[in-house]
C-alpha positions as CSV (number, residue, x, y, z in Angstrom):
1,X,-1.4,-1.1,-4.4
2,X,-3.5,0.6,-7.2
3,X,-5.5,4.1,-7.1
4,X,-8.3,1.7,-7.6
5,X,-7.9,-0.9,-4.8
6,X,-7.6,2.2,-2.1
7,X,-10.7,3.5,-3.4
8,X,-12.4,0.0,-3.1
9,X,-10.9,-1.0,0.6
10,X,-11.9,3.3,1.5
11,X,-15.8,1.8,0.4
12,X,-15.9,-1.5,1.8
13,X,-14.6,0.4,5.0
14,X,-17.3,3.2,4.7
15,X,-19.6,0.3,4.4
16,X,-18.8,-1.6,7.2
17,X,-19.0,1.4,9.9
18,X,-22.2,2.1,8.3
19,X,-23.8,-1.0,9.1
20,X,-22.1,-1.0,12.7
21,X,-24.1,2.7,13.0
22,X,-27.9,0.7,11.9
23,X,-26.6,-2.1,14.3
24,X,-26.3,1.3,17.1
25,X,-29.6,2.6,15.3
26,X,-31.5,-1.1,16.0
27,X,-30.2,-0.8,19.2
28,X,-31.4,2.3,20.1
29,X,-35.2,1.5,19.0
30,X,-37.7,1.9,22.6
31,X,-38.5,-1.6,23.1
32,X,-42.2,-1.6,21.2
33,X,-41.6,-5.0,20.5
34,X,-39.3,-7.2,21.7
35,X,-36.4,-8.1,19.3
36,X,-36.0,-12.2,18.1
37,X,-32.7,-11.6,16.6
38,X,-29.3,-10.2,18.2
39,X,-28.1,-7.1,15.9
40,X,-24.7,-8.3,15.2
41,X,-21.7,-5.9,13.3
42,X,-19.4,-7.6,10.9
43,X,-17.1,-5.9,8.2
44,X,-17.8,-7.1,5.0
45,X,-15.1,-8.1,2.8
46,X,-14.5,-6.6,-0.7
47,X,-15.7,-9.0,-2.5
48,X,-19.0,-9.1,-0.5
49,X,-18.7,-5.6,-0.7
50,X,-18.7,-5.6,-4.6
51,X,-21.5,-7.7,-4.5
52,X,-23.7,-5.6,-2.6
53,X,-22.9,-2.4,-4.5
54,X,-23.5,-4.4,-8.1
55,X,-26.6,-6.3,-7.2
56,X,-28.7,-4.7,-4.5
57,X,-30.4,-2.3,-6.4
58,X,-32.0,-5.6,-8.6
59,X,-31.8,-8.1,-6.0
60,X,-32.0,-6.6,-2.5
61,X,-35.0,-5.7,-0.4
62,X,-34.4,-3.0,2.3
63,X,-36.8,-3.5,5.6
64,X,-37.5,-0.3,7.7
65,X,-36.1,0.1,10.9
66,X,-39.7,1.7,11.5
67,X,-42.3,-0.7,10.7
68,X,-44.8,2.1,9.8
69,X,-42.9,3.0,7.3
70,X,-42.7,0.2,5.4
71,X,-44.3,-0.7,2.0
72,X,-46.0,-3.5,0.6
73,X,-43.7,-5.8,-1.7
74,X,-44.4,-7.2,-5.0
75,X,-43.0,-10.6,-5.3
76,X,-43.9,-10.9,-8.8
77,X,-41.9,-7.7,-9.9
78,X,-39.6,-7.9,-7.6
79,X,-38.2,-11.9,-9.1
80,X,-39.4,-10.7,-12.6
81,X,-42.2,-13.8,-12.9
82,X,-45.1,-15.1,-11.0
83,X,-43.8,-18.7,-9.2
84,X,-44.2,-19.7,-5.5
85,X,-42.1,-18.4,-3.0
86,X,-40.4,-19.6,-0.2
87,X,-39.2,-17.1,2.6
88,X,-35.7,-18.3,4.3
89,X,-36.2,-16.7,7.5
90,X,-32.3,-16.1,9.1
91,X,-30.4,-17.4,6.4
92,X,-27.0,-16.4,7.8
93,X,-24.4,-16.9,5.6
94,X,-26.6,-18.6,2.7
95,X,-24.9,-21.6,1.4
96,X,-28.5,-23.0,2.4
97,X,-31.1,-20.6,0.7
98,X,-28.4,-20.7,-2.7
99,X,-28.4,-24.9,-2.2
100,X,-32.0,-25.0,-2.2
101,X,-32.7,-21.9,-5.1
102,X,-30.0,-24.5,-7.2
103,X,-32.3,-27.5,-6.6
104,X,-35.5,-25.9,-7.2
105,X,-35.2,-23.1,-10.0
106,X,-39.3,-23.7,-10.6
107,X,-39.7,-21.7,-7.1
108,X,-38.3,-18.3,-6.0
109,X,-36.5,-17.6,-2.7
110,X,-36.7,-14.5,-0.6
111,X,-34.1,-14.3,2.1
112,X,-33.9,-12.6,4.9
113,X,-31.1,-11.8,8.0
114,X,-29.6,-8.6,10.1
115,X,-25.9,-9.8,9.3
116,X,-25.1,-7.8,6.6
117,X,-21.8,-10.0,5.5
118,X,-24.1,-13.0,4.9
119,X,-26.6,-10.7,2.7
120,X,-23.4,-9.8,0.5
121,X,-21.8,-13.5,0.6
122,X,-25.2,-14.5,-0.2
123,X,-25.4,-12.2,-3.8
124,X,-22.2,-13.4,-4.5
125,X,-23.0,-16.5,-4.3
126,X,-26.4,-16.5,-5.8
127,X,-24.5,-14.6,-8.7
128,X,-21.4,-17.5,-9.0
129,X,-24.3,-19.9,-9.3
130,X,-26.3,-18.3,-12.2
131,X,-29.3,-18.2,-10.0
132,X,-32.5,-16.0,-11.5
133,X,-34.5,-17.2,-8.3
134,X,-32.9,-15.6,-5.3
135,X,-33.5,-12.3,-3.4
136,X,-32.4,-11.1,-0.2
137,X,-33.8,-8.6,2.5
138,X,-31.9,-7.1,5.2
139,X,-34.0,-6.2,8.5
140,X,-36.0,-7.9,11.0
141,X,-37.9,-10.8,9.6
142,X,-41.2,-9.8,11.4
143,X,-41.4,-6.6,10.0
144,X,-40.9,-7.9,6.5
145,X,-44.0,-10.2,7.2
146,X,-46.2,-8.5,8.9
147,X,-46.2,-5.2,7.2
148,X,-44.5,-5.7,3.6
149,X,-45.9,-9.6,2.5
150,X,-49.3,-10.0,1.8
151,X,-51.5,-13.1,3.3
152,X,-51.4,-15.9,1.4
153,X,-48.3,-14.7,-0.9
154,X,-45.9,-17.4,0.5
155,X,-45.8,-21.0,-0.8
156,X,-43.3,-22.4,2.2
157,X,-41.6,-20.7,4.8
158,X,-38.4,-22.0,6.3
159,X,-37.2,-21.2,9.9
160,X,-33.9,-23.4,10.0
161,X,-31.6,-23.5,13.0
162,X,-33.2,-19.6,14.7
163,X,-31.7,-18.7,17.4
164,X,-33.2,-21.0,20.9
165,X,-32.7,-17.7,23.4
166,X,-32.0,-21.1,26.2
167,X,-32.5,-19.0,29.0
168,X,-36.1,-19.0,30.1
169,X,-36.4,-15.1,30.9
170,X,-35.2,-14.8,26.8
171,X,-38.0,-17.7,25.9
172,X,-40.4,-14.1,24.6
173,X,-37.3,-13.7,22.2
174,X,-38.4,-17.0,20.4
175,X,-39.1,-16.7,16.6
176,X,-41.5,-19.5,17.6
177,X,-44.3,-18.4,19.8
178,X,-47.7,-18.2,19.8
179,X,-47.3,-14.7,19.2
180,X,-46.0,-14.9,16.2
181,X,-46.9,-17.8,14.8
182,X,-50.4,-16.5,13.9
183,X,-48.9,-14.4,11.7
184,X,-46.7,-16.6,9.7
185,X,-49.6,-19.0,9.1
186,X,-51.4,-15.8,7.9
187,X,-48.7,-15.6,4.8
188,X,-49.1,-18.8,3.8
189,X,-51.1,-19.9,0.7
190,X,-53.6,-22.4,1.9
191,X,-52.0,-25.7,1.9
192,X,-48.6,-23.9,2.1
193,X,-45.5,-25.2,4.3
194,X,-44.0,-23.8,7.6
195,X,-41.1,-26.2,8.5
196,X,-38.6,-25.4,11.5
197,X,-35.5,-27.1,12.1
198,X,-33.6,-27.0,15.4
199,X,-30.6,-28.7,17.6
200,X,-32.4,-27.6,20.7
201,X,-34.5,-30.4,22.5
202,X,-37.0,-28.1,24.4
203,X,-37.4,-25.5,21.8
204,X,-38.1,-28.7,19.5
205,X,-41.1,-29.7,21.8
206,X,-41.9,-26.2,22.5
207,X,-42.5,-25.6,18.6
208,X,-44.3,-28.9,18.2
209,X,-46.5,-27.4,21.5
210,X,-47.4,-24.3,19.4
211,X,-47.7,-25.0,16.2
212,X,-49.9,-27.6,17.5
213,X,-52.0,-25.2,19.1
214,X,-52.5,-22.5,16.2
215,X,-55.8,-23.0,14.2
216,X,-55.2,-23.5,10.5
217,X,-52.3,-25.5,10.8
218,X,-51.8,-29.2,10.8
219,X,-49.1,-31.5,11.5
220,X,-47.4,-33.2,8.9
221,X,-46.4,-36.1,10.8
222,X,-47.1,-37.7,14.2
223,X,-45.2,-35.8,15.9
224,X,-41.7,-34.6,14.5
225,X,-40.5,-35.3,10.8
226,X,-37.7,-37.3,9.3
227,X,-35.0,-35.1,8.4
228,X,-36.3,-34.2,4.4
229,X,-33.4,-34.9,1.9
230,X,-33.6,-31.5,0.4
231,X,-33.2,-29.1,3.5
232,X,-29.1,-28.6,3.2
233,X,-26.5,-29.4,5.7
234,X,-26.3,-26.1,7.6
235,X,-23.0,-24.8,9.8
236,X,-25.5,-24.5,12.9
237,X,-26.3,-28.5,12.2
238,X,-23.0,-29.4,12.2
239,X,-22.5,-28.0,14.9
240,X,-25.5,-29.5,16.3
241,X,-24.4,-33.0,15.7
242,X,-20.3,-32.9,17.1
243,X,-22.1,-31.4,20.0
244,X,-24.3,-35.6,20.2
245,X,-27.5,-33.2,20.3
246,X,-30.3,-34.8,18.2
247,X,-31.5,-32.7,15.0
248,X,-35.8,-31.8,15.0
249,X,-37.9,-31.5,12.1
250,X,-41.3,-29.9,12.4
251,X,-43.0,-29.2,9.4
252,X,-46.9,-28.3,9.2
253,X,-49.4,-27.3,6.4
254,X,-51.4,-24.4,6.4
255,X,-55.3,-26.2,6.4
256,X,-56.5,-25.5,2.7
257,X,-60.2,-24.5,3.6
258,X,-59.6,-21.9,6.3
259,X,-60.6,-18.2,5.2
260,X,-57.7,-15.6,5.7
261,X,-58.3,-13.5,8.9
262,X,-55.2,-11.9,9.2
């Protein structure tokens, strides 16, 4: 083994127990609000590794552990061009957000998920590809929109698959509650999408329940949507199906007259 591949695998290592120390650091935050994602430790591998090292500084977006320390983001600098954009809220390792960036290079794509392997499998990917349209943040998802996007900046945003925290003392966990919902709506453009996709029957009608309920949005369909041909085949759908449990599609429009509040 080289001089060279020491140093690398000495990096990649450095790296990894530094992420499993901002998984102890999310840990550690006083329960403010109360977390929708598990912090989950992972060791990247070197290629992810590479990635990361080579492409964060032009394609990464760090999110604050501390929410009052975050900064507004510039989604026109930051993708190099003014073109909707679509946030991919948990997209875990990201053969989805890279599928979907491939299919639809007229719109940009902002990722964003805690597991810091699928942020670097996700560059490398992006960066195998070609793809100009694809940019990843690393942090909690609600602290990205509610304190760095600005209202109305978002032409879709995706929640595929999020975790369904089944047990009913974890249901507050929920991405998909009226607690945050309001908020989400509020990034939209008007007319702008919000579409969820889940395996989970009772989050399904719980998401249909509050989307229903939050003002400025409107249903799509009846009730939920056939399954559109251009949202990917995901792991957690797979998974989903060999387990006989029946995909939902919910997909609502922000109303185009209603006057940002938020």
């Amino acid at each position: 083994m080289s001089i060279e591949t020491n140093t690398d695998l000495d990096e990649a290592l450095q790296l990894s127990a530094d992420m499993e120390a901002l998984a102890d650091q999310i840990n550690a935050l006083p329960p403010a609000r109360v977390r929708t994602f598990h912090p989950r430790r992972g060791r990247m591998s070197p290629k992810h590794h590479d990635a990361m090292e080579r492409l964060w500084e032009s394609h990464g977006v760090d999110v604050p552990l501390d929410p009052a320390t975050a900064l507004p983001l510039d989604l026109a600098a930051l993708f190099g061009r003014e073109a909707p954009t679509v946030l991919e809220i948990g997209s875990g390792m990201g053969e989805a957000t890279v599928a979907m960036a491939a299919a639809d290079p007229e719109r940009d794509y902002l990722a964003v998920e805690v597991h810091t392997p699928g942020v670097g499998n996700l560059l490398s990917m992006s960066e195998r590809r070609g793809l100009t349209n694809v940019r990843v943040a690393l942090g909690d998802a609600l602290t990205l929109v509610g304190h760095q996007l600005a209202p109305g900046s978002l032409d879709a945003i995706h929640v595929f698959f999020p975790d369904p925290w089944p047990k009913a003392r974890h249901h507050k966990r929920r991405l998909i509650q009226p607690a945050h919902v309001g908020l989400l709506r509020s990034r939209l453009r008007p007319g702008g999408t919000l579409h969820c996709a889940t395996d989970w029957a009772e989050y399904a009608e719980a998401m249909l329940e509050t989307l229903t309920a939050e003002p400025g949005l409107t249903n799509a369909f009846d009730r939920f949507a056939p399954r559109p041909e251009h949202r990917p085949m995901t792991k957690f759908e797979r998974r989903g199906i060999a387990a006989h449990r029946r995909i939902y599609d919910v997909i609502f429009h922000r109303s185009p007259t209603e006057d940002e509040q938020v």
